[in-house]
C-alpha positions as CSV (number, residue, x, y, z in Angstrom):
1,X,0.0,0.0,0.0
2,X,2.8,2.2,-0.5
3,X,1.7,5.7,-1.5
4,X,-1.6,5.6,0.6
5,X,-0.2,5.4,4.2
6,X,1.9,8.3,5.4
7,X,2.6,6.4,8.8
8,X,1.0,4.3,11.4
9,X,-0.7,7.3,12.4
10,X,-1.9,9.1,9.5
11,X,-4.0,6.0,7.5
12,X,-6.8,7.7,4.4
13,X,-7.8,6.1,1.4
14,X,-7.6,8.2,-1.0
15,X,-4.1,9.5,0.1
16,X,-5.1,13.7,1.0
17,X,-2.8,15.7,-1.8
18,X,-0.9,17.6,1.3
19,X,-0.4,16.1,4.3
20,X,2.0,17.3,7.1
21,X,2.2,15.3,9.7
22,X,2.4,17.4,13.4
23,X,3.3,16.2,17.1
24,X,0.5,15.3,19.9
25,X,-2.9,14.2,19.1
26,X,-6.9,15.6,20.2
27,X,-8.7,13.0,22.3
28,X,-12.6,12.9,21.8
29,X,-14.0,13.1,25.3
30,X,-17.2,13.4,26.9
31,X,-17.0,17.4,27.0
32,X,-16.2,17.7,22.9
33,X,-18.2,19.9,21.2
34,X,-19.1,20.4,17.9
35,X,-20.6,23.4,15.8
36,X,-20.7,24.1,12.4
37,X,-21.4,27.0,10.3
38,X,-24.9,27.6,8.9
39,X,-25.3,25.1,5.6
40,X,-23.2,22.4,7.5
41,X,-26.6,20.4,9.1
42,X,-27.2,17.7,6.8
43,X,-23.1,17.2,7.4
44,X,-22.8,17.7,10.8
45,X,-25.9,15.3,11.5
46,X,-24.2,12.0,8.9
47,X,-20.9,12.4,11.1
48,X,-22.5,12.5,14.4
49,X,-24.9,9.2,13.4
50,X,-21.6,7.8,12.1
51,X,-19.5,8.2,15.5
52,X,-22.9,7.1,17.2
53,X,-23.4,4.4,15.1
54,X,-19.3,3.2,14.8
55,X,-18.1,4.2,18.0
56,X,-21.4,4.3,20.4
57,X,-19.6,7.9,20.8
58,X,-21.5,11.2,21.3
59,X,-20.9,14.7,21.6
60,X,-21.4,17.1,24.5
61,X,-24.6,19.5,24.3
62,X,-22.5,22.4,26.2
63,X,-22.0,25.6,24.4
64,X,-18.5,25.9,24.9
65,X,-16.1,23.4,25.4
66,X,-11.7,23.7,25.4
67,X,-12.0,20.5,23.0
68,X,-13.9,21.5,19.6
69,X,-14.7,20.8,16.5
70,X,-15.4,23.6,14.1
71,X,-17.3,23.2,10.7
72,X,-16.5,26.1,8.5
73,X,-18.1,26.6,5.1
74,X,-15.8,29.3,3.4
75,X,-18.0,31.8,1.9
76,X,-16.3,32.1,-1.3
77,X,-17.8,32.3,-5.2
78,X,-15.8,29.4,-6.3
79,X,-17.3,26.5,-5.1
80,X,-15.8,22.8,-5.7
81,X,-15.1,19.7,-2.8
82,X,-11.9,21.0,-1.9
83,X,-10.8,21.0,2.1
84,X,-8.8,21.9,4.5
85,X,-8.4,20.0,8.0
86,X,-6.5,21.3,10.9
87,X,-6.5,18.8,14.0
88,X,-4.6,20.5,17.3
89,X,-4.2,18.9,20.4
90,X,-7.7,20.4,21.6
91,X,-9.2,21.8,18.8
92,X,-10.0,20.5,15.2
93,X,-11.0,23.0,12.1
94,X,-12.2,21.7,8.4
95,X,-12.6,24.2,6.2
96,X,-14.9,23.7,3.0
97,X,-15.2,25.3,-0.2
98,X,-18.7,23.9,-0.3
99,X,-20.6,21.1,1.6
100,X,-19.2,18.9,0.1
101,X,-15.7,20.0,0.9
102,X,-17.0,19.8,4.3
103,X,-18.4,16.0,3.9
104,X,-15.4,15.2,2.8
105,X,-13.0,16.8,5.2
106,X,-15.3,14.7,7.7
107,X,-14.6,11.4,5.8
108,X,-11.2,11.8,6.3
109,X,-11.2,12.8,10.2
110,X,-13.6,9.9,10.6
111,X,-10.9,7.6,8.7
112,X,-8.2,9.5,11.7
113,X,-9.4,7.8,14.4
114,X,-7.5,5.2,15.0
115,X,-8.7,3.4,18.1
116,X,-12.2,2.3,18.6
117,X,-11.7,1.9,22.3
118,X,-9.4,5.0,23.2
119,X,-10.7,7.9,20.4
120,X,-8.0,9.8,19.2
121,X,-7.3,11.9,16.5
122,X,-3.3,12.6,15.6
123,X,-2.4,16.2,15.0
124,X,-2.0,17.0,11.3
125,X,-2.9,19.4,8.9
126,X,-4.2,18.1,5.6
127,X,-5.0,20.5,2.2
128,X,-7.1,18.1,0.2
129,X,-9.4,17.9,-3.5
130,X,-10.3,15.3,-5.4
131,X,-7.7,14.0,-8.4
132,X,-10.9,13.0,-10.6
133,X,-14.5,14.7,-11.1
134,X,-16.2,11.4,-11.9
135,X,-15.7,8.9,-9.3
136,X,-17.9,5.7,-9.7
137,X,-18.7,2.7,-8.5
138,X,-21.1,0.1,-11.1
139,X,-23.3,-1.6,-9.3
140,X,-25.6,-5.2,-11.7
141,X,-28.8,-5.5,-9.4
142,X,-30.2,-6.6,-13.0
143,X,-28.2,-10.2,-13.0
144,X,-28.0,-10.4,-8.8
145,X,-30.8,-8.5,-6.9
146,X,-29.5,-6.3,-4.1
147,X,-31.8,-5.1,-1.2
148,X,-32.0,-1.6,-0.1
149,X,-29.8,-2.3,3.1
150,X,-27.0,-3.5,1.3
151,X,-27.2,-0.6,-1.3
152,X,-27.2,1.4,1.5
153,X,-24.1,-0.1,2.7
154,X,-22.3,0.2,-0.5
155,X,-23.3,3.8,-0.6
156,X,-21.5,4.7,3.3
157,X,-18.6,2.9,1.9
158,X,-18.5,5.0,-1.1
159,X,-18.7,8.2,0.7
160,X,-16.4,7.0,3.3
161,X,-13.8,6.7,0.0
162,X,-15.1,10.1,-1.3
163,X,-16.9,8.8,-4.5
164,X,-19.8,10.6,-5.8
165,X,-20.8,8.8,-8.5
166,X,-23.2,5.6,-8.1
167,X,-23.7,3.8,-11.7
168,X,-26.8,1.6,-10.8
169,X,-27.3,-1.1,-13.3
170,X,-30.8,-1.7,-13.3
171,X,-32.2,-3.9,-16.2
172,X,-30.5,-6.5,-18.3
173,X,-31.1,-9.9,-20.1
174,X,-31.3,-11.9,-16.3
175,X,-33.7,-9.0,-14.5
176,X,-35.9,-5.5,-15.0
177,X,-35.5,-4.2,-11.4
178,X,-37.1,-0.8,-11.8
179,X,-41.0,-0.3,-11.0
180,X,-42.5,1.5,-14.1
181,X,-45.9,2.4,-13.5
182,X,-47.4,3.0,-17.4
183,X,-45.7,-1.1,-18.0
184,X,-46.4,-3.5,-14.6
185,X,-45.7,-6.6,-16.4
186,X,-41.9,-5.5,-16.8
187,X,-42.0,-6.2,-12.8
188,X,-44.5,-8.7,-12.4
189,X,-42.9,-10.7,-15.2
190,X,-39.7,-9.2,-16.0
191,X,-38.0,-9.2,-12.3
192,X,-38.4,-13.1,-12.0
193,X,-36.0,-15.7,-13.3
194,X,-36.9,-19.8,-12.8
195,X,-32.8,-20.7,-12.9
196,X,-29.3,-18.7,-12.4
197,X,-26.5,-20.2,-13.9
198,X,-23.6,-21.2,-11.4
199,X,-21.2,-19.4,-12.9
200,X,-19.5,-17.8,-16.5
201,X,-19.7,-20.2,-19.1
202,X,-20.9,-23.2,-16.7
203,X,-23.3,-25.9,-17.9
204,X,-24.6,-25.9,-13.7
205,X,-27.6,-24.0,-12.8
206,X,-29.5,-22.9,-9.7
207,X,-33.0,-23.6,-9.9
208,X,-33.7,-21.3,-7.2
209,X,-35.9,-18.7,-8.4
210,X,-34.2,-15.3,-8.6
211,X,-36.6,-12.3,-8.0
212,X,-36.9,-9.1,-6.7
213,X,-37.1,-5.2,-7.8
214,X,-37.1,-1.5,-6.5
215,X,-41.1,0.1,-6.0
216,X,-40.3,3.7,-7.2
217,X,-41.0,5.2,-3.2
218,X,-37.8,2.9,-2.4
219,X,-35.5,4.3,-5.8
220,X,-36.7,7.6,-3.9
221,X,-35.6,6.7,-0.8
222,X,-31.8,5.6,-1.8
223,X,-31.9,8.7,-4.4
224,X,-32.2,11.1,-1.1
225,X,-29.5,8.6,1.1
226,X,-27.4,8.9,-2.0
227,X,-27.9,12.8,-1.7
228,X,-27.0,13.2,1.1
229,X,-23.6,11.9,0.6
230,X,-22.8,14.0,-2.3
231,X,-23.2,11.3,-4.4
232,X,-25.1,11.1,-7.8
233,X,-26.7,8.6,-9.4
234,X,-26.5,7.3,-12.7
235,X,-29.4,5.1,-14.1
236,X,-28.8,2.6,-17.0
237,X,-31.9,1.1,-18.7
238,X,-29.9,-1.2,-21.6
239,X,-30.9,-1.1,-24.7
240,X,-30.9,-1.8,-27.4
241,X,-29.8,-5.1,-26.5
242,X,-29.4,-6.5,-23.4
243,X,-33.3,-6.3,-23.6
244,X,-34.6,-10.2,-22.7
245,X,-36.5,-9.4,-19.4
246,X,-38.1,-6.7,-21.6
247,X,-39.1,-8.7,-24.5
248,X,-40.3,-11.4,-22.0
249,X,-42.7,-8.9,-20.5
250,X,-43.9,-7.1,-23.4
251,X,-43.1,-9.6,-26.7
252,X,-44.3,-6.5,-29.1
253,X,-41.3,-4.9,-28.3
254,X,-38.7,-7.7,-29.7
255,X,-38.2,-8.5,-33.8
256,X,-40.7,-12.2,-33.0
257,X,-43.2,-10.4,-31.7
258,X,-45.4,-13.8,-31.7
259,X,-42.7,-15.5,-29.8
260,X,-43.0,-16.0,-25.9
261,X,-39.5,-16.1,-24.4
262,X,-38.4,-16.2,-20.9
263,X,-36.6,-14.2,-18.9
264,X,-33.3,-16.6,-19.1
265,X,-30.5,-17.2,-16.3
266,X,-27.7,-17.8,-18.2
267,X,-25.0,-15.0,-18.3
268,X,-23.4,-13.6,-21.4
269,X,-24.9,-12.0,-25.1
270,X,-28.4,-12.9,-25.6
271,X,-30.1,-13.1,-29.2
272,X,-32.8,-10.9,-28.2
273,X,-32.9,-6.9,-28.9
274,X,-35.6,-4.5,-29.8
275,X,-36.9,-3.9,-32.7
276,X,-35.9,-0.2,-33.3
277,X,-38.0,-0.3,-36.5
278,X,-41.2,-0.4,-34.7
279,X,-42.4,2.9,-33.4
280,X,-44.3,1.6,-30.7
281,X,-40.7,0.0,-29.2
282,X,-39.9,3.8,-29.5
283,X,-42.7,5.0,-27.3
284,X,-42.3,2.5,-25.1
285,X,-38.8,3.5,-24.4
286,X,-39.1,7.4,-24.2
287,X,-42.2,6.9,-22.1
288,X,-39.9,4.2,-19.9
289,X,-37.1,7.5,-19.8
290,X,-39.8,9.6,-18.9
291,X,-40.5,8.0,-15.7
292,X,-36.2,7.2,-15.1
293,X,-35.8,10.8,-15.6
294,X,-38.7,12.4,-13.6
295,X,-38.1,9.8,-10.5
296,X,-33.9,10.7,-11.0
297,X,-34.9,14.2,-11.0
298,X,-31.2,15.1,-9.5
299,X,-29.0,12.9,-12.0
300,X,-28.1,14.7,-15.1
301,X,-26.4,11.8,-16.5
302,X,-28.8,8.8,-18.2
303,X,-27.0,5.6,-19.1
304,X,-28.7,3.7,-21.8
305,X,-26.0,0.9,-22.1
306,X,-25.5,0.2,-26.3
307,X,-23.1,-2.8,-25.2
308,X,-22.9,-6.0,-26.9
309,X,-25.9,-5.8,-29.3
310,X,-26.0,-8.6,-31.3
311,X,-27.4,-8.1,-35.2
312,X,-28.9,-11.2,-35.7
313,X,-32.1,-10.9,-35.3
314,X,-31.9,-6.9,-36.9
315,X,-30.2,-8.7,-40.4
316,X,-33.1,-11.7,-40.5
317,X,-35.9,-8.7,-40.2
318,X,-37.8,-7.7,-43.4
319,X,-39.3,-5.1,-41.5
320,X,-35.6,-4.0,-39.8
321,X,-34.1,-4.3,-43.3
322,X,-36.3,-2.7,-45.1
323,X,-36.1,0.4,-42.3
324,X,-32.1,0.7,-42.9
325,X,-32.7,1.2,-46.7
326,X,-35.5,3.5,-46.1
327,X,-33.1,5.6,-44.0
328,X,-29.9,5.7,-46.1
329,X,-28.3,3.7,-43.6
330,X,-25.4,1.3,-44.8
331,X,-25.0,-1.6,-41.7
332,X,-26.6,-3.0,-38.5
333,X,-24.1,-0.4,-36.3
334,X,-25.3,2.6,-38.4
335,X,-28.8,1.6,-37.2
336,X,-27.5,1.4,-33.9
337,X,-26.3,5.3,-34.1
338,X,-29.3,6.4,-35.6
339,X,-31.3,5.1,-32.6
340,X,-28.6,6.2,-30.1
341,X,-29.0,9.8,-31.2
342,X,-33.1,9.7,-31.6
343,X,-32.3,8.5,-28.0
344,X,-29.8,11.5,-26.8
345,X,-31.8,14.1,-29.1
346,X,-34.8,12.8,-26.4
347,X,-32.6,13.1,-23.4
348,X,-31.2,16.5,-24.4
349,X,-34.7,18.1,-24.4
350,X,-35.5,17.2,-21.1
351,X,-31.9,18.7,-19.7
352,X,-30.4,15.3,-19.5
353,X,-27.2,14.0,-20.9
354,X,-26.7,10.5,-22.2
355,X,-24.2,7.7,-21.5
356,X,-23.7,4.8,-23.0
357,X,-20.7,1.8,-23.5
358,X,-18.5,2.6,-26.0
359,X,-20.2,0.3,-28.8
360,X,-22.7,2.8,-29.2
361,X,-19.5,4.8,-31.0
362,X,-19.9,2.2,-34.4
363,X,-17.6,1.3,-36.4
364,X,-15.1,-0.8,-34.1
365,X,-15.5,-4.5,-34.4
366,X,-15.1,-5.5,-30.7
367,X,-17.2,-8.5,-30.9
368,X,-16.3,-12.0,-32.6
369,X,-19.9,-11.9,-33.6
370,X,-20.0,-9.2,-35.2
371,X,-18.8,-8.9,-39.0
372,X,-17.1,-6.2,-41.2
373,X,-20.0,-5.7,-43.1
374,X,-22.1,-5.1,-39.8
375,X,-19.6,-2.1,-38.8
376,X,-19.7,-0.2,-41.6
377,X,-21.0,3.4,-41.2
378,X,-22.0,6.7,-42.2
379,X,-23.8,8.1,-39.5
380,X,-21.6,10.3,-36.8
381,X,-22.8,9.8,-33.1
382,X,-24.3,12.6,-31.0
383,X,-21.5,14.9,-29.8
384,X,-23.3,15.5,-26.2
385,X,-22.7,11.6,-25.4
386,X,-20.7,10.6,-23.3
387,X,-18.8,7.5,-24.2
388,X,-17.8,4.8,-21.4
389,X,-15.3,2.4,-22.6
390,X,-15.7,-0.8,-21.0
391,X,-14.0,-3.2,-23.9
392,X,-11.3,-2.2,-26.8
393,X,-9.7,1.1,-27.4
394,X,-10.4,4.5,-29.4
């Protein structure tokens, strides 16, 4: 771990950009006080439920105190998650450029104390901002079902590491675990699987049933926990492959629209995508974004996935076919683009901006599946997009 630990003493992950490590240390006691400037509450009442909750540790309700803790929110135009932190022997200062700043100068005095049973804090003085704007953590509930405890979890440990961005991962071939009122059967059907294979490429399966998804009052209540930690979320509804549990629920939506599939519990690239062609699969995804976008009314980033679509079933379609020659369109991928950018044109107009795996770029065979001929392209994809490469390079 070299690079991250200074000393015994001074332990944070991520490693603060200035650290200079000082003499003594500040002992929590009984008659510590706390006070923050005016902004600081939502802070200033996480870190107190964190010490209460970690350490069984509160503060004193006296007014003045010779061992403090002072919150200060710096009153200054620029505002980014920049801190300073200041620990004397009996008195302790972080200085934000925003609440964040202050959250995260918190994080790191909370990662200070070293010893559960003896509290102590060693004297330093840390100048600290993050290295990287974006800093995620993916979470698949779509192929294993997580319940709002554990995401809750995950999201303390993220903001104990000073991320504050939560990619959440919520449909896929194996699961739709998002409640979307106008469409019920994508969770009455779509959420449950009859098998879950054992493992990648195994011929074992569980026959366990595998069920489960989140009621739109519970997205809301991890959306305001998640907010409260500085942290963002970013939705991804796949498409347009990736799509099974969606064609299961709704067959209209798929290229066999008088086929009945299930939702399957084998991992990897499924055959089934959605038929782009059909204007109906159209309104059924905007009116799907509508509802992603108005429940994630305070995430300005929309993942729509675009990985590992597989042509088949576009190539054998008269209909799809006869839709790329309609549109001056020359392969499979260029269709891809054209729907990716009726797709960000959507998002753009209601303020969001879209994200999607770096297939959705064209052109790029990534994919033993995938042929020249299916790559070739004409149309240029939305400039506004934000590309995530999982696979391959640029």
């Amino acid at each position: 771990m070299e690079g991250v630990f200074l000393n015994n003493r001074i332990n944070v992950i991520p490693r603060p950009l200035i650290i200079n490590d000082l003499s003594g240390i500040f002992v929590l006691s009984n008659s510590t006080i706390i006070i923050a400037t005016v902004g600081c509450e939502n802070e200033l009442a996480l870190f107190k439920n964190s010490l209460k909750g970690d350490f069984d540790f509160e503060f004193s309700d006296k007014t003045d105190s010779i061992s403090v803790i002072k919150l200060i929110l710096n009153d200054n135009r620029i505002k980014n998650e920049s801190y300073h932190l200041n620990v004397d022997v009996n008195k302790i200062e972080i200085i934000g450029w925003s609440t964040a700043g202050i959250f995260y100068g918190l994080q790191t005095l909370r990662q200070l104390i070293n010893n559960k049973d003896n509290l102590t804090i060693p004297c330093v003085h840390i100048e600290d901002q993050p290295r990287f704007q974006w800093r995620a953590f993916m979470l698949d509930v779509a192929r294993h079902f997580q319940n709002i405890s554990t995401i809750k979890q995950l999201l303390d440990e993220m903001s104990l590491l000073k991320m504050n961005r939560f990619h959440w991962h919520l449909t896929d071939d194996q699961g739709w675990r998002i409640e979307i009122k106008k469409y019920p059967k994508l969770t009455e059907i779509g959420s449950k699987r009859s098998c879950t294979q054992s493992r990648w490429k195994s011929m074992n399966y569980d026959y366990t049933i595998h069920e489960g998804y989140y009621t739109q009052e519970e997205i809301k209540e991890i959306i305001q926990y998640a907010n409260e930690r500085h942290i963002q979320i970013v939705p991804e509804i796949e498409m347009p492959g990736h799509a099974s549990a969606a064609i299961a629920s709704y067959p209209s939506l798929g290229c066999n629209p008088q086929q009945q599939i299930n939702v399957p519990g084998a991992f990897g690239v499924h055959y089934e995508v959605f038929n782009v062609a059909n204007p109906q699969t159209i309104e059924f995804l905007e009116n799907v974004l509508d509802e992603v976008i108005d429940l994630f009314s305070t995430s300005d980033v929309i993942h729509i996935g675009g990985d590992e679509v597989k042509y088949d079933q576009w190539k054998s379609s008269v209909e799809i076919t006869k839709f790329i020659c309609e549109h001056n369109l020359q392969s499979p991928a260029d269709l891809q683009i054209w729907f990716t950018n009726k797709i960000s044109n959507l998002l753009n107009g209601k303020h969001r901006r879209m994200m999607g795996w770096n297939e959705i770029t064209g052109g790029n065979k990534l994919h033993r599946y995938t042929s020249e001929l299916d790559i070739l392209t004409k149309e240029k994809l939305a400039q506004n997009t934000i590309v995530h490469f999982w696979k391959g390079n640029l």
